[in-house]
C-alpha positions in Angstrom: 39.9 13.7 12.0 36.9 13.6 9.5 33.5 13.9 11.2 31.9 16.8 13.0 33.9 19.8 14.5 35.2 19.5 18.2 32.9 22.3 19.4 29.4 20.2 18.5 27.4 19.5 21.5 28.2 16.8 23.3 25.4 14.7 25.1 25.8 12.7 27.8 24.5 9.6 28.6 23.8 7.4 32.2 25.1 3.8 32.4 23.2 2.0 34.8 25.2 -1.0 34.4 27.5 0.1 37.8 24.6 0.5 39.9 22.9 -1.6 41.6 19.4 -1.9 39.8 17.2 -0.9 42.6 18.8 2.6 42.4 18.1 2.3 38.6 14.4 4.3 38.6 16.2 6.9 41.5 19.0 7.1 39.0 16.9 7.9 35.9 14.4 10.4 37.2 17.7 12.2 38.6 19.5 11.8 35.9 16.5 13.8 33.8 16.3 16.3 36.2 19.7 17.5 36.1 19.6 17.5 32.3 21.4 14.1 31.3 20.3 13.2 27.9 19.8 9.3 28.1 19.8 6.4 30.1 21.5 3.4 29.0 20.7 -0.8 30.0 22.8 -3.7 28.7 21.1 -7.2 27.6 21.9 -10.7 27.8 19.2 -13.2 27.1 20.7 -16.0 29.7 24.5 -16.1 31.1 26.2 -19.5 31.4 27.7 -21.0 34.1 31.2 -20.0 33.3 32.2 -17.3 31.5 35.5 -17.5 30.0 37.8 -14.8 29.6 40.5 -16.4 27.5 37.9 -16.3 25.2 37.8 -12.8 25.0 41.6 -11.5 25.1 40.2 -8.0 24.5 37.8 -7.3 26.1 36.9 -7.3 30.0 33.8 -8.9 31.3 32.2 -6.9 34.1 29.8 -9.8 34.8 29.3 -12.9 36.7 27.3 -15.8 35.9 24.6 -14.4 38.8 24.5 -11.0 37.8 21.1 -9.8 37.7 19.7 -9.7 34.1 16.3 -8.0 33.1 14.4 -7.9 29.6 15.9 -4.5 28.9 12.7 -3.5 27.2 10.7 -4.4 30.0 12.7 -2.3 32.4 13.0 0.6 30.1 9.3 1.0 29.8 9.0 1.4 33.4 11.8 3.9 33.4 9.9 5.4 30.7 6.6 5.4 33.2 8.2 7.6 35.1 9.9 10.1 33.3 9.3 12.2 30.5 12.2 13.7 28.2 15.2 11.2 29.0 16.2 9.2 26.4 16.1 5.1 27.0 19.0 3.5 25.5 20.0 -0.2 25.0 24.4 -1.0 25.0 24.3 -3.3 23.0 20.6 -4.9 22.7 21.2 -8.8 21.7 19.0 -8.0 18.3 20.3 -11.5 16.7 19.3 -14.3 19.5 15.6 -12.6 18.9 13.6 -13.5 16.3 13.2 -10.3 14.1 9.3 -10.2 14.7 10.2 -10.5 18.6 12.6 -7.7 18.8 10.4 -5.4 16.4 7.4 -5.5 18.8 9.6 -4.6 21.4 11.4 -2.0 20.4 8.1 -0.5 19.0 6.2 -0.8 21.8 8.6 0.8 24.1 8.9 3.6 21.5 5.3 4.0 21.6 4.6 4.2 25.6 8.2 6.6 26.0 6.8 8.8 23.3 9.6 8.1 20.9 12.6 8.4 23.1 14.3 4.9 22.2 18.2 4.8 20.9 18.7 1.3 19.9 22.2 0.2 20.7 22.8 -3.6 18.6 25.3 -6.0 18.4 26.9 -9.4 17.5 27.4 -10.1 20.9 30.8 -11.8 22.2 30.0 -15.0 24.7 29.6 -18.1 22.5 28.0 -20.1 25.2 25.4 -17.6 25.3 24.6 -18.5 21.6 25.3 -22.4 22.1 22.1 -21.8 24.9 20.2 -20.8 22.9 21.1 -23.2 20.2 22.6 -20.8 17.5 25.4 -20.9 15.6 28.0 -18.4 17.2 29.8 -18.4 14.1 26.8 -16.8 11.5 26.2 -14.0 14.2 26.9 -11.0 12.2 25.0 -12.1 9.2 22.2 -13.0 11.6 22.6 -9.9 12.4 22.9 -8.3 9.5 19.7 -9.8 8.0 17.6 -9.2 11.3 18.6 -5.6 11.4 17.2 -5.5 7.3 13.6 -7.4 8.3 13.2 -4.8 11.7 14.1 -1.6 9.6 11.3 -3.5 7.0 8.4 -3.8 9.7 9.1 -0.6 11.0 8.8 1.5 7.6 6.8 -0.8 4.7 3.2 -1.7 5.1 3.4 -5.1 4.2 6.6 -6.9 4.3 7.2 -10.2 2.4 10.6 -11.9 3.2 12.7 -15.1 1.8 16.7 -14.4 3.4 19.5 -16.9 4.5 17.5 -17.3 8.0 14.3 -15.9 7.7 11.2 -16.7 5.3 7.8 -15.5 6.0 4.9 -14.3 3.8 3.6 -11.6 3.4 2.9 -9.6 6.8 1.3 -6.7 8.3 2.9 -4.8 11.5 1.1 -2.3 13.1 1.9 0.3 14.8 5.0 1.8 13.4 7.3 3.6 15.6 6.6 6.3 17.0 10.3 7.6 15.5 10.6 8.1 11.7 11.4 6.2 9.9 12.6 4.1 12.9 14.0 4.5 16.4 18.2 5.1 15.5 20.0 2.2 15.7 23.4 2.6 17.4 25.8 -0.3 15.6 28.4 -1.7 18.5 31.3 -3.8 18.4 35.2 -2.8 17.0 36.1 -5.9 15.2 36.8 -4.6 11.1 33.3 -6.6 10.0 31.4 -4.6 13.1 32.7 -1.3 12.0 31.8 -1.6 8.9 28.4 -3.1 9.6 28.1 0.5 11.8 29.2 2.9 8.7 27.4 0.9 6.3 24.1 0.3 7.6 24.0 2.3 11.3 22.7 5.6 12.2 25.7 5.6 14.6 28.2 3.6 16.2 28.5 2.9 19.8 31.7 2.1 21.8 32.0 0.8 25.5 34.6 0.6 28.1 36.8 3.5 26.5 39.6 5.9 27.8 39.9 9.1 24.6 43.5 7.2 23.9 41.8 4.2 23.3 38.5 5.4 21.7 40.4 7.7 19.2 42.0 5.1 17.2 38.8 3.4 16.6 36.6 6.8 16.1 39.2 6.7 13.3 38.2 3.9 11.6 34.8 4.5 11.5 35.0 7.6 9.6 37.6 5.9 7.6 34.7 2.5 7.0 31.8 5.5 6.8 33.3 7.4 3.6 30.9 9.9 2.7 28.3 8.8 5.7 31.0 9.6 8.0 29.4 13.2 9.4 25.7 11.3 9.7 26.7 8.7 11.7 26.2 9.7 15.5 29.1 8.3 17.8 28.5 6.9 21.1 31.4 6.5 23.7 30.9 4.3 27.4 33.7 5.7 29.5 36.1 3.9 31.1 35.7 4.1 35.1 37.8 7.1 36.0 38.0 8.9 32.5 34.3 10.1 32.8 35.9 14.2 33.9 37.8 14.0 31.0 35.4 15.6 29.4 37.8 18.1 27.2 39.8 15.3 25.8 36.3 13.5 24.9 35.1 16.8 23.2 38.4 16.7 21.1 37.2 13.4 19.3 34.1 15.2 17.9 31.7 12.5 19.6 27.9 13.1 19.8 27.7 11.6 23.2 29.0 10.0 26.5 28.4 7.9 28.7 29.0 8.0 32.0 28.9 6.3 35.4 30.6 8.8 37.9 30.7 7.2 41.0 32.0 4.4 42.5 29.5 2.9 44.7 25.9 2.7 44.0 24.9 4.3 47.5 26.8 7.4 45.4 25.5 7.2 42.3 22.9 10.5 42.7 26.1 12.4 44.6 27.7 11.4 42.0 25.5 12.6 38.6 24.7 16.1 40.7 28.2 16.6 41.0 29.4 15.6 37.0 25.9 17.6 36.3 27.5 21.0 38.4 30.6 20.7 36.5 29.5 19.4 32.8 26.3 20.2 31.8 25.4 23.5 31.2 
């Protein structure tokens, strides 16, 4: 396989999507103590009533129409409050039902009060009612997409930034500050659809993958390097392991990823248990 060689370092990450989120802060400043390189929050802007899984053949929904749902930059920053050197990550941040301006100034500013520890996970998303909510058009997602990800990376890096796109016009504008990264905080492309995988190797400082067993991420890994070309050993890859898979760490190391994230327990109430132990065995 194309890419980096097995024996790179691999980093690994904190889902705090399986616990419940009043163990998140307890989680985090563990999780840095023991050496975990990032934590990692999911976003939706609003869940409908009924979430459909026929929609979605492919992929398994691990949320209800009640599940708790924060403004993922909101709640990083207070992560960030308390902890110093852990990464804050976002898998996948719902870029496209922001307005570019919007997500900008929030990815900025939670770069700027963590010190520049943000890894910006982004996607098309997946649940059309979610879109229909918000009164979007499901269907021009990944070009929304596309075109927000194009005006961000602009506020983040030009000085004055004049725009006239398929969905955005705006005159000239100043945005101030910049990141604190350069030139911006990484964005981490998500999704495995053939448009989403080459959105990642086209235009993505990485690609990030969730719900994953090594036999399942490996054919995908695959076709990234295959859609990257040339970029292939500068994209960083990102794998969310499957419940179960996370102590598979050899086979994990074998696909060359940069990192992984895990979620090794099964309970909340065992969540620290759990990341000491994973930390004793993995993480050196």
């Amino acid at each position: 396989m194309p890419g980096r060689p097995p024996e790179s370092t691999l980093r690994f990450g904190v889902s705090l999507l399986r616990a419940n989120p009043a163990r998140w802060l307890d989680i985090a400043v563990e999780a840095e103590r023991l050496g975990f390189e990032s934590v990692w929050i999911s976003d939706h802007l609003v869940l409908p009533t009924v979430l459909d899984s026929a929609e979605h053949p492919r992929r398994k929904i691990l949320i209800k129409p009640t599940t708790p749902t924060f403004d993922v930059m909101v709640h990083l920053a207070a992560l960030a409050a308390r902890t110093s050197r852990i990464r804050l990550g976002t898998y996948v941040y719902q870029l496209a039902l922001r307005h570019p301006f919007v997500a900008a100034r929030a990815v900025t500013t939670l770069d700027v009060v963590s010190s520049g520890r943000v890894e910006l996970g982004v996607g098309a998303g997946y649940v059309s009612t979610e879109w229909a909510a918000t009164g979007l058009e499901f269907a021009t997602r990944g070009a929304l997409l596309d075109e927000c990800i194009a005006v961000c990376r602009r506020l983040w890096t030009e000085s004055a930034v004049r725009h006239d796109g398929r969905f955005y016009r705006f005159p000239a504008v100043e945005f101030e500050p910049k990141p604190v990264q350069r030139p911006h905080p990484p964005i981490h492309v998500g999704g495995e659809s053939r448009t989403a995988l080459r959105r990642a190797a086209a235009i993505g400082d990485g690609w990030i993958g969730m719900h994953h067993t090594p036999a399942s991420a490996g054919p995908v890994i695959e076709q990234v390097h295959a859609a990257a070309g040339g970029r292939s050993a500068a994209l960083q890859l990102t794998v969310a392991a499957e419940p179960g898979t996370e102590d598979a760490v050899d086979q994990w190391r074998e696909l060359a990823i940069d990192r992984l994230i895990v979620a090794p327990w099964r309970r909340s109430r065992d969540a620290i248990a759990g990341l000491r132990r994973f930390a004793e065995q993995h993480i050196h």
